[in-house]
PDB file of N, CA, C and O in Angstrom:
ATOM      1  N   UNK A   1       0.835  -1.173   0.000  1.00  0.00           N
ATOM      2  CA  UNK A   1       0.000   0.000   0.000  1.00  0.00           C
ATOM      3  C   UNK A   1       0.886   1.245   0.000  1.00  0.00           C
ATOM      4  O   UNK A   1       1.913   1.295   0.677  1.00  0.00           O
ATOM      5  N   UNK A   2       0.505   2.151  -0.701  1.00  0.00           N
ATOM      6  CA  UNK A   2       1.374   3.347  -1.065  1.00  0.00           C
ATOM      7  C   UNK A   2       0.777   4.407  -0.216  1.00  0.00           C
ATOM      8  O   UNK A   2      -0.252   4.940  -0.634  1.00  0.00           O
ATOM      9  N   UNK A   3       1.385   4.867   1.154  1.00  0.00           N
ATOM     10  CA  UNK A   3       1.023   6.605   1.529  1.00  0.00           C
ATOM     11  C   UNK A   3       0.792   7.332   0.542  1.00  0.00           C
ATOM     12  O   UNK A   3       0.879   6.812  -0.570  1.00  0.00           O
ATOM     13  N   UNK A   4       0.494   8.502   0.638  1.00  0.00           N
ATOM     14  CA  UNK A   4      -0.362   9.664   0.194  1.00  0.00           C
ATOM     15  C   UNK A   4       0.099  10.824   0.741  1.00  0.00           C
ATOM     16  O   UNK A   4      -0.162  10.995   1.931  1.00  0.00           O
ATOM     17  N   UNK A   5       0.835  11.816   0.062  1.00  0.00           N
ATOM     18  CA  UNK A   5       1.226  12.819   0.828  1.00  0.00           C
ATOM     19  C   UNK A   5      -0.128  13.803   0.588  1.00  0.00           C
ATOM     20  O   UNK A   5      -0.824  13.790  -0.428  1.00  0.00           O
ATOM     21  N   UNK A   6      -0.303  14.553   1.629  1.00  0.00           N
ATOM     22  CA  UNK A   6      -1.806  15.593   1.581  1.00  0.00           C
ATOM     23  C   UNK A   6      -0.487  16.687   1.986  1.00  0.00           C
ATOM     24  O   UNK A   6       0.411  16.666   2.828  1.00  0.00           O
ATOM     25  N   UNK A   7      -0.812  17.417   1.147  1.00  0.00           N
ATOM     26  CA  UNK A   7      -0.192  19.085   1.680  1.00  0.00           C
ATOM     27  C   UNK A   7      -1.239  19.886   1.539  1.00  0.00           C
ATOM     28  O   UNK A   7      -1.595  20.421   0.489  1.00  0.00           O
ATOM     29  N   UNK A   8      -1.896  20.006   2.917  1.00  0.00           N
ATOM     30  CA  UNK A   8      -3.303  21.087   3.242  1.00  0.00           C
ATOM     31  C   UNK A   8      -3.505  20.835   4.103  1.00  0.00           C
ATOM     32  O   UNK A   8      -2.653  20.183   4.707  1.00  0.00           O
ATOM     33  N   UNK A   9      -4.876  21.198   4.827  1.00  0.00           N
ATOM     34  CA  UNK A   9      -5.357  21.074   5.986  1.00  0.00           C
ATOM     35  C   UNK A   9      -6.119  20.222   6.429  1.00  0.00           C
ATOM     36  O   UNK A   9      -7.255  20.274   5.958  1.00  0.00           O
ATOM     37  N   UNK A  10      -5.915  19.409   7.199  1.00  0.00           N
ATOM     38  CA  UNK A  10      -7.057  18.796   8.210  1.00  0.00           C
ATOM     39  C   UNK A  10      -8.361  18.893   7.385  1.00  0.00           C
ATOM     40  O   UNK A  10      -8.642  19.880   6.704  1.00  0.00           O
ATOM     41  N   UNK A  11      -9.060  17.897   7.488  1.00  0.00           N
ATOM     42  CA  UNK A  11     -10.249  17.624   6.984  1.00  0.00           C
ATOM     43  C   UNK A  11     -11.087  18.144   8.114  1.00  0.00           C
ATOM     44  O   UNK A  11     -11.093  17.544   9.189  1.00  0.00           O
ATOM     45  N   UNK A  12     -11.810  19.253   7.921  1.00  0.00           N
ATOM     46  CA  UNK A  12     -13.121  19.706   9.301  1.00  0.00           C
ATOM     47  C   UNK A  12     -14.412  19.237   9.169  1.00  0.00           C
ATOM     48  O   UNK A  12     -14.454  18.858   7.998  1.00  0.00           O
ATOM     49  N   UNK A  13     -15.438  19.045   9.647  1.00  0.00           N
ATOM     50  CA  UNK A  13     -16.585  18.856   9.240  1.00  0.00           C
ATOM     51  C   UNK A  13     -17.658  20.270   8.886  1.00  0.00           C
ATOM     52  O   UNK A  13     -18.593  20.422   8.100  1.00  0.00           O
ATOM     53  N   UNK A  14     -17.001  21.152   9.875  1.00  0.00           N
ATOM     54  CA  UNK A  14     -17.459  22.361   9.251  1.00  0.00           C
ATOM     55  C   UNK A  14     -16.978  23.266   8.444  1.00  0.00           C
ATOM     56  O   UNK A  14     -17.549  24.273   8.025  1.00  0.00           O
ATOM     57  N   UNK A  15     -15.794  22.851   8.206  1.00  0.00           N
ATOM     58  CA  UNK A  15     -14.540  23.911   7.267  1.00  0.00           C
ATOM     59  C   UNK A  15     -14.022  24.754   7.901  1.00  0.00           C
ATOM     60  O   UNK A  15     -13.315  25.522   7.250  1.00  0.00           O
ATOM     61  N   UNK A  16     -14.115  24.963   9.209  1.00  0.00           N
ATOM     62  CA  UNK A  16     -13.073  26.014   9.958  1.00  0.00           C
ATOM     63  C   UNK A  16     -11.161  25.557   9.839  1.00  0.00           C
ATOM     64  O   UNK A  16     -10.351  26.482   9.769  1.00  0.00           O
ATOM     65  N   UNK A  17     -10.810  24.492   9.834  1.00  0.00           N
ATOM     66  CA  UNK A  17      -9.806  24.136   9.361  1.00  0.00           C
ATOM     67  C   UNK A  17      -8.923  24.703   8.313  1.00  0.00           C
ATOM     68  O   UNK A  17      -7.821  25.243   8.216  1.00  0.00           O
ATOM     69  N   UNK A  18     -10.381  24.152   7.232  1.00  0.00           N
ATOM     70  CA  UNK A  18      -9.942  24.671   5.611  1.00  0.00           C
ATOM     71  C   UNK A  18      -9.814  26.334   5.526  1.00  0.00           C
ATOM     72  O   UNK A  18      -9.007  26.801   4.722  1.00  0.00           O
ATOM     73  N   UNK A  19     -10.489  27.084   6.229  1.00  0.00           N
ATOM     74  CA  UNK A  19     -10.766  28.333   5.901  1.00  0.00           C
ATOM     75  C   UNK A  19      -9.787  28.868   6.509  1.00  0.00           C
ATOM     76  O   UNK A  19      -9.324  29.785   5.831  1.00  0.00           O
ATOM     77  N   UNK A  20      -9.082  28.670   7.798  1.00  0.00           N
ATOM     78  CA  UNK A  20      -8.310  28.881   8.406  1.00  0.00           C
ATOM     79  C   UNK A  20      -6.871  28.695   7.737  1.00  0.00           C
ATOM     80  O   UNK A  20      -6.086  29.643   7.739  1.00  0.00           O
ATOM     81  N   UNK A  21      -6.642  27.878   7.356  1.00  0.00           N
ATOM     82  CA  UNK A  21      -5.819  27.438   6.102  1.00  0.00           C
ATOM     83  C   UNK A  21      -5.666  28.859   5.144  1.00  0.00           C
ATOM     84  O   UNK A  21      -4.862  29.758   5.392  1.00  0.00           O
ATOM     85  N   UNK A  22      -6.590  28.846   4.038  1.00  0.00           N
ATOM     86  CA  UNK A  22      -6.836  29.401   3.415  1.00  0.00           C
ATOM     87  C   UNK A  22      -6.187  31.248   3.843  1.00  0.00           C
ATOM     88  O   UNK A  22      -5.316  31.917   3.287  1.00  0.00           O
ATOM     89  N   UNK A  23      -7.207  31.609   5.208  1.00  0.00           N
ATOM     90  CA  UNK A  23      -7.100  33.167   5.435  1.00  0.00           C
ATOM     91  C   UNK A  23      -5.733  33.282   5.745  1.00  0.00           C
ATOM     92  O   UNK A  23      -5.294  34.425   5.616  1.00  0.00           O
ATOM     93  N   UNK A  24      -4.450  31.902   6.344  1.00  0.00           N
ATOM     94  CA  UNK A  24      -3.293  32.353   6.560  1.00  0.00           C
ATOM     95  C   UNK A  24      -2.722  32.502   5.035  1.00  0.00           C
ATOM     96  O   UNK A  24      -1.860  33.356   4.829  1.00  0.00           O
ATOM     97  N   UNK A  25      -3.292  31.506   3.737  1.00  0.00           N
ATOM     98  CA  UNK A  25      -2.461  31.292   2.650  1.00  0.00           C
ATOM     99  C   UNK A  25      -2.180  32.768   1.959  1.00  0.00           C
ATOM    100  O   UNK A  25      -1.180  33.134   1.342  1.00  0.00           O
ATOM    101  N   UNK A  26      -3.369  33.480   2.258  1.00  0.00           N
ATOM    102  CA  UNK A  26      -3.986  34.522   1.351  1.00  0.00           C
ATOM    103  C   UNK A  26      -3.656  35.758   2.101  1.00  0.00           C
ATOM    104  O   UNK A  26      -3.541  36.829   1.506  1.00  0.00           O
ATOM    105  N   UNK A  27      -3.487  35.646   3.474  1.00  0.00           N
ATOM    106  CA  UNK A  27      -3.040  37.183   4.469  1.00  0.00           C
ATOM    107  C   UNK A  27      -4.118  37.602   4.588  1.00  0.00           C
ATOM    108  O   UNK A  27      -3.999  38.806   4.361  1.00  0.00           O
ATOM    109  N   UNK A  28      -5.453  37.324   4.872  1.00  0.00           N
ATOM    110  CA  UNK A  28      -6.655  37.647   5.303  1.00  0.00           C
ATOM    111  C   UNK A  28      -6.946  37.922   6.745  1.00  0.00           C
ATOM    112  O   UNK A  28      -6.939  37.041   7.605  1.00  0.00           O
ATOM    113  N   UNK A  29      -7.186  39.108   6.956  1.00  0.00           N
ATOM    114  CA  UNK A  29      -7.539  39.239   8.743  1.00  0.00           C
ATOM    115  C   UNK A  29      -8.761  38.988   9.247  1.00  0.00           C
ATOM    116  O   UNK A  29      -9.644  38.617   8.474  1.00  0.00           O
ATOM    117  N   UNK A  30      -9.038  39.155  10.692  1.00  0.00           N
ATOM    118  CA  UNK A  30     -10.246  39.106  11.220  1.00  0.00           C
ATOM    119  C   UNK A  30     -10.432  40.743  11.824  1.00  0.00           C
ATOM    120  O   UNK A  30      -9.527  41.550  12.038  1.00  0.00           O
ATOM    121  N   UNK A  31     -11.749  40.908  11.993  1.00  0.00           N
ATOM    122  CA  UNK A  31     -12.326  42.220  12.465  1.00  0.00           C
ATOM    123  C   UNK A  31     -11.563  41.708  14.520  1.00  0.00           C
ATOM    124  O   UNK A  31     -11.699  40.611  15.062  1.00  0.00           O
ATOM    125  N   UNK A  32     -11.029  42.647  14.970  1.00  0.00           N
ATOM    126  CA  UNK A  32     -10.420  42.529  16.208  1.00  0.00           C
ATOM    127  C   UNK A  32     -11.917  42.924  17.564  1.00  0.00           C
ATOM    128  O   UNK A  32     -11.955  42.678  18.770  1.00  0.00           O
ATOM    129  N   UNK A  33     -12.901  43.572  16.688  1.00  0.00           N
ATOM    130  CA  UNK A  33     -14.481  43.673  17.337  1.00  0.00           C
ATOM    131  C   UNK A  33     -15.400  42.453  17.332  1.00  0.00           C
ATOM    132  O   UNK A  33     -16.157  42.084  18.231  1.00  0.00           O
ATOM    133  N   UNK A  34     -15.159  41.851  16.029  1.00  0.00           N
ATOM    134  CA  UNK A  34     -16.156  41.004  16.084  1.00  0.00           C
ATOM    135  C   UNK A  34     -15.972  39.519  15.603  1.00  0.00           C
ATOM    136  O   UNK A  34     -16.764  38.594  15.782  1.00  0.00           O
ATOM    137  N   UNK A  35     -14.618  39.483  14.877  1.00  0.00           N
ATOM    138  CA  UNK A  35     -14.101  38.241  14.798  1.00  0.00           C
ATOM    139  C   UNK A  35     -14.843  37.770  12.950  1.00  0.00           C
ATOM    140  O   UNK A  35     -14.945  36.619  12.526  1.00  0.00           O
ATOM    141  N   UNK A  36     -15.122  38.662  12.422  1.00  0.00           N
ATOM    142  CA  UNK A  36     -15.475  39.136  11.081  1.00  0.00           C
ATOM    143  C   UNK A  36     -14.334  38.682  10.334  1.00  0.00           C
ATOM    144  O   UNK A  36     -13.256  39.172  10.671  1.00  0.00           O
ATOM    145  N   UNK A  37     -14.339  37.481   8.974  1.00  0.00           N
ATOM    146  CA  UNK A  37     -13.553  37.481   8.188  1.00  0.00           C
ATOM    147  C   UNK A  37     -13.336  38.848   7.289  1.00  0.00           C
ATOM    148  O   UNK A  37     -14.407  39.363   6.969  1.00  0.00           O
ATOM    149  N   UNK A  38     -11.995  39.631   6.754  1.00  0.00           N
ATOM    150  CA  UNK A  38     -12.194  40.261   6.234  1.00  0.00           C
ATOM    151  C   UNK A  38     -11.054  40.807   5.027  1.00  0.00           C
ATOM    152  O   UNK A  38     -10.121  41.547   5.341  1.00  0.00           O
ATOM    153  N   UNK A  39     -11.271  40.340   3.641  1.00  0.00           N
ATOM    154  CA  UNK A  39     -10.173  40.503   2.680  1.00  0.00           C
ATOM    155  C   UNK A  39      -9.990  41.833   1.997  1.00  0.00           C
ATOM    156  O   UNK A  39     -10.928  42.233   1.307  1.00  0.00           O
ATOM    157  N   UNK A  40      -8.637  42.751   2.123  1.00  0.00           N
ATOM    158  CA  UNK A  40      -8.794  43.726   1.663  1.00  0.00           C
ATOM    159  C   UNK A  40      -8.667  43.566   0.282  1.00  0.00           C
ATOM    160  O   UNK A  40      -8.356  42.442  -0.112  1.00  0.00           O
ATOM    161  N   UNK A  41      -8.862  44.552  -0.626  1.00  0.00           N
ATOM    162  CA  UNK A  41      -8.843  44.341  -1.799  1.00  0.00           C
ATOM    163  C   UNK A  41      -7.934  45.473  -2.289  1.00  0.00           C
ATOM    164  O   UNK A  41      -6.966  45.046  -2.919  1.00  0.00           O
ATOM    165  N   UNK A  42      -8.006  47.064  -2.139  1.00  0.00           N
ATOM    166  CA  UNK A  42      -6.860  47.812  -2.050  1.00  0.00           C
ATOM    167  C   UNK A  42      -7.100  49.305  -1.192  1.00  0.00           C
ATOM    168  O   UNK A  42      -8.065  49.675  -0.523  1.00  0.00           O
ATOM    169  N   UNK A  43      -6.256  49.747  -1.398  1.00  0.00           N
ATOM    170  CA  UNK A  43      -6.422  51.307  -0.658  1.00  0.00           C
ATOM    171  C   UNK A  43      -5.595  51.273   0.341  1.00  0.00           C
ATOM    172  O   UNK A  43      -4.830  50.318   0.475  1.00  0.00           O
ATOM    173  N   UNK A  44      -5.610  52.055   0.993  1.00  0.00           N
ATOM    174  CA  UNK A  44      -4.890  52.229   2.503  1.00  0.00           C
ATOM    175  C   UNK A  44      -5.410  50.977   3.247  1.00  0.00           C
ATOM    176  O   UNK A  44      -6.259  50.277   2.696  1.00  0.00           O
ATOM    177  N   UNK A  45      -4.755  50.542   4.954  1.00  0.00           N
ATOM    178  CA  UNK A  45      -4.772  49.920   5.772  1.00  0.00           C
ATOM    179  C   UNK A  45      -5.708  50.086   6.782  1.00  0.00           C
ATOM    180  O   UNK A  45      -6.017  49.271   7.650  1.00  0.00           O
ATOM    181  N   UNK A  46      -6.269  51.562   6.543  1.00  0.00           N
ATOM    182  CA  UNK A  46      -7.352  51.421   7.438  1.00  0.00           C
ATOM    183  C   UNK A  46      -9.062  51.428   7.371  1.00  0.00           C
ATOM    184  O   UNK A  46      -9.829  52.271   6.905  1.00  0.00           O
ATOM    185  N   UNK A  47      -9.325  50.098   8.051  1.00  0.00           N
ATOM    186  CA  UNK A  47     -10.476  49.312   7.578  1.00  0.00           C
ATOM    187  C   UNK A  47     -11.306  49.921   8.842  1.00  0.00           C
ATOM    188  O   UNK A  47     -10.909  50.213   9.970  1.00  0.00           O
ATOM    189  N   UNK A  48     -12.959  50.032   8.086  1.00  0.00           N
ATOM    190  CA  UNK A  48     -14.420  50.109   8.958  1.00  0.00           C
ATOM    191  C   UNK A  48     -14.880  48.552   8.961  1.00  0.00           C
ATOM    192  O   UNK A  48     -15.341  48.142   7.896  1.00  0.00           O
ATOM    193  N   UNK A  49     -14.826  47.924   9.710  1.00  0.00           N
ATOM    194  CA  UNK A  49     -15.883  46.348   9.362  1.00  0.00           C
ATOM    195  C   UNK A  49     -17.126  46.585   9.013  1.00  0.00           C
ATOM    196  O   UNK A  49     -17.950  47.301   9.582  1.00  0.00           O
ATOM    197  N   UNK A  50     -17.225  45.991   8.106  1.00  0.00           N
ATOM    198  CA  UNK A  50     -18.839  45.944   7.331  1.00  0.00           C
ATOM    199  C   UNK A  50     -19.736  44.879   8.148  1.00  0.00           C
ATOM    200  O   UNK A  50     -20.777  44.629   7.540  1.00  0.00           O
ATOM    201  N   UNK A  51     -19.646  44.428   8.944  1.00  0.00           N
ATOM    202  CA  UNK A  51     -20.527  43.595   9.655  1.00  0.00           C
ATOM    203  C   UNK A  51     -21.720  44.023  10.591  1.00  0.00           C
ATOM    204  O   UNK A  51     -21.491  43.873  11.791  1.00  0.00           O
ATOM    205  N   UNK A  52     -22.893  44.505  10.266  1.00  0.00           N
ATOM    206  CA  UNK A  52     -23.859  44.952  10.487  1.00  0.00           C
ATOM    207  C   UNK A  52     -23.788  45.141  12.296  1.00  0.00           C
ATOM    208  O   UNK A  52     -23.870  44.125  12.987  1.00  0.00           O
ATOM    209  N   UNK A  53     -23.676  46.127  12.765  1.00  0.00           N
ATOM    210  CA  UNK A  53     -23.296  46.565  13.898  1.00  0.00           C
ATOM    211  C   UNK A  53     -22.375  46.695  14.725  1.00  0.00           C
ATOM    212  O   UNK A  53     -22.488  47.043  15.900  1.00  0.00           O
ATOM    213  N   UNK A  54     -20.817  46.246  13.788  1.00  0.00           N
ATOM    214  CA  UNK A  54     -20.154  46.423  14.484  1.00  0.00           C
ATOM    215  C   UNK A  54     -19.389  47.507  14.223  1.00  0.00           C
ATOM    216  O   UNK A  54     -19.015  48.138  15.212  1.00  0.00           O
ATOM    217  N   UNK A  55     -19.001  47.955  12.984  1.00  0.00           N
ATOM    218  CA  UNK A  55     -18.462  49.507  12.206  1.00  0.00           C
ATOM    219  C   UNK A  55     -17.023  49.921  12.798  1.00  0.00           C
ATOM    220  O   UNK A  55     -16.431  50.995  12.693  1.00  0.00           O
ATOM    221  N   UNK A  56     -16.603  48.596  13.530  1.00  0.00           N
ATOM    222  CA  UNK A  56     -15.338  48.469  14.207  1.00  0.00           C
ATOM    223  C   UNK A  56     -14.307  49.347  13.128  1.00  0.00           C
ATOM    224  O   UNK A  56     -14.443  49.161  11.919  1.00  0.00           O
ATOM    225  N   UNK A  57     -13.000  50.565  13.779  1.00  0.00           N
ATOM    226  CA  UNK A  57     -12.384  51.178  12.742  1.00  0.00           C
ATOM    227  C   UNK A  57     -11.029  50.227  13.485  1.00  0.00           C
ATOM    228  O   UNK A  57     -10.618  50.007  14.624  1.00  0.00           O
ATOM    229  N   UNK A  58     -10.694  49.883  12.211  1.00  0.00           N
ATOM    230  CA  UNK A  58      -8.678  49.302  12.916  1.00  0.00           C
ATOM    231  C   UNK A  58      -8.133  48.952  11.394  1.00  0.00           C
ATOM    232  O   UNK A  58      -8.567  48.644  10.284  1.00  0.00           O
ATOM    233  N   UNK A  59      -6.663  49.252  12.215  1.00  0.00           N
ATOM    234  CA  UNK A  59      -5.617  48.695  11.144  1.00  0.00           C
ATOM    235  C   UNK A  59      -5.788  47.430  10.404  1.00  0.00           C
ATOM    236  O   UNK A  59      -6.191  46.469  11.059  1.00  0.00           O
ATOM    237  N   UNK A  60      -5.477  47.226   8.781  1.00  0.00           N
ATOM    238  CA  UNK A  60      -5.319  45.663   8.598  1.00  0.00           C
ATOM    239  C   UNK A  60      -4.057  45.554   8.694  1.00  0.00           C
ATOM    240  O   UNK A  60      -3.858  44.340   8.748  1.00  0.00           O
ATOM    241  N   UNK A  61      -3.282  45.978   8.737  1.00  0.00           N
ATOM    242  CA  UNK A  61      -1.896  45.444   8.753  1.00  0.00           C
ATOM    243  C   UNK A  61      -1.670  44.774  10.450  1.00  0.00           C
ATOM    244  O   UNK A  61      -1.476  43.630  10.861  1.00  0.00           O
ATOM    245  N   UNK A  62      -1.788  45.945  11.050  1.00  0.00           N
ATOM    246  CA  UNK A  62      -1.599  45.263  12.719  1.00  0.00           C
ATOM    247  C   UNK A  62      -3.116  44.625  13.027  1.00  0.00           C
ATOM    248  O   UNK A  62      -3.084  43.477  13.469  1.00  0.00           O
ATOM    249  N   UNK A  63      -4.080  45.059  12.897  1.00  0.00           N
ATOM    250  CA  UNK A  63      -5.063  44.313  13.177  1.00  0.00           C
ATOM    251  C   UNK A  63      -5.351  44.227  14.502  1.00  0.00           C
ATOM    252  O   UNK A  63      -5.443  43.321  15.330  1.00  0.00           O
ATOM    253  N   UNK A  64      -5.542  46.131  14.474  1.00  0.00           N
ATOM    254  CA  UNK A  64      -5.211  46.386  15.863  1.00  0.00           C
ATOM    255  C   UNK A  64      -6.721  47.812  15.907  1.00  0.00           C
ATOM    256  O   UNK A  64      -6.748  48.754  15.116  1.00  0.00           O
ATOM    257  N   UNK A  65      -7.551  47.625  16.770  1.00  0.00           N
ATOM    258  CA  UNK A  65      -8.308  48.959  16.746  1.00  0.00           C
ATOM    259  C   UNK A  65      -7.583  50.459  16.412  1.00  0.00           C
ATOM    260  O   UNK A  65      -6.533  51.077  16.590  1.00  0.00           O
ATOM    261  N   UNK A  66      -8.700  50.560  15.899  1.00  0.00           N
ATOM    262  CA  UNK A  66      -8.111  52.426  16.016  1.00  0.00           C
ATOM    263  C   UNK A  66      -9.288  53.506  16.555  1.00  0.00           C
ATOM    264  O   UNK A  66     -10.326  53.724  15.932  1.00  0.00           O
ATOM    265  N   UNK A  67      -8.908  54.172  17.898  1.00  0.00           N
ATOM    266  CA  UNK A  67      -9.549  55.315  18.109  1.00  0.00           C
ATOM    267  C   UNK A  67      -9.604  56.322  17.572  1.00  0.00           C
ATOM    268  O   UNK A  67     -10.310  57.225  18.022  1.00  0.00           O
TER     269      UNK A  67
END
């Protein structure tokens, strides 16, 4: 019987694994308010979260609030 090399992630049943995977492959942050996936696309570093009540303002680079 021949192994199988897998280069990826853990098989999840809900895909938090895979996605997790993924947001490190890609440099994707989370909202530091609400835990909001969130991919920039361009402009400056500083992000509003679009997640319906949270309007959290922070850095994507540090991924750090901003007052």
């Amino acid at each position: 019987m021949q192994d199988i090399d897998f280069e990826g992630p853990l098989y999840s049943c809900n895909g938090s694994n895979e996605l997790a995977s993924l947001m490190r492959e890609k440099g994707w942050k989370v909202c530091p308010g609400c835990q909001t996936n969130i991919q920039k696309a361009d402009g400056c570093n500083h992000m509003t979260c679009p997640s319906p009540g949270c309007n959290m303002h922070f850095c994507y680079h540090y991924g750090q609030g901003i007052i």
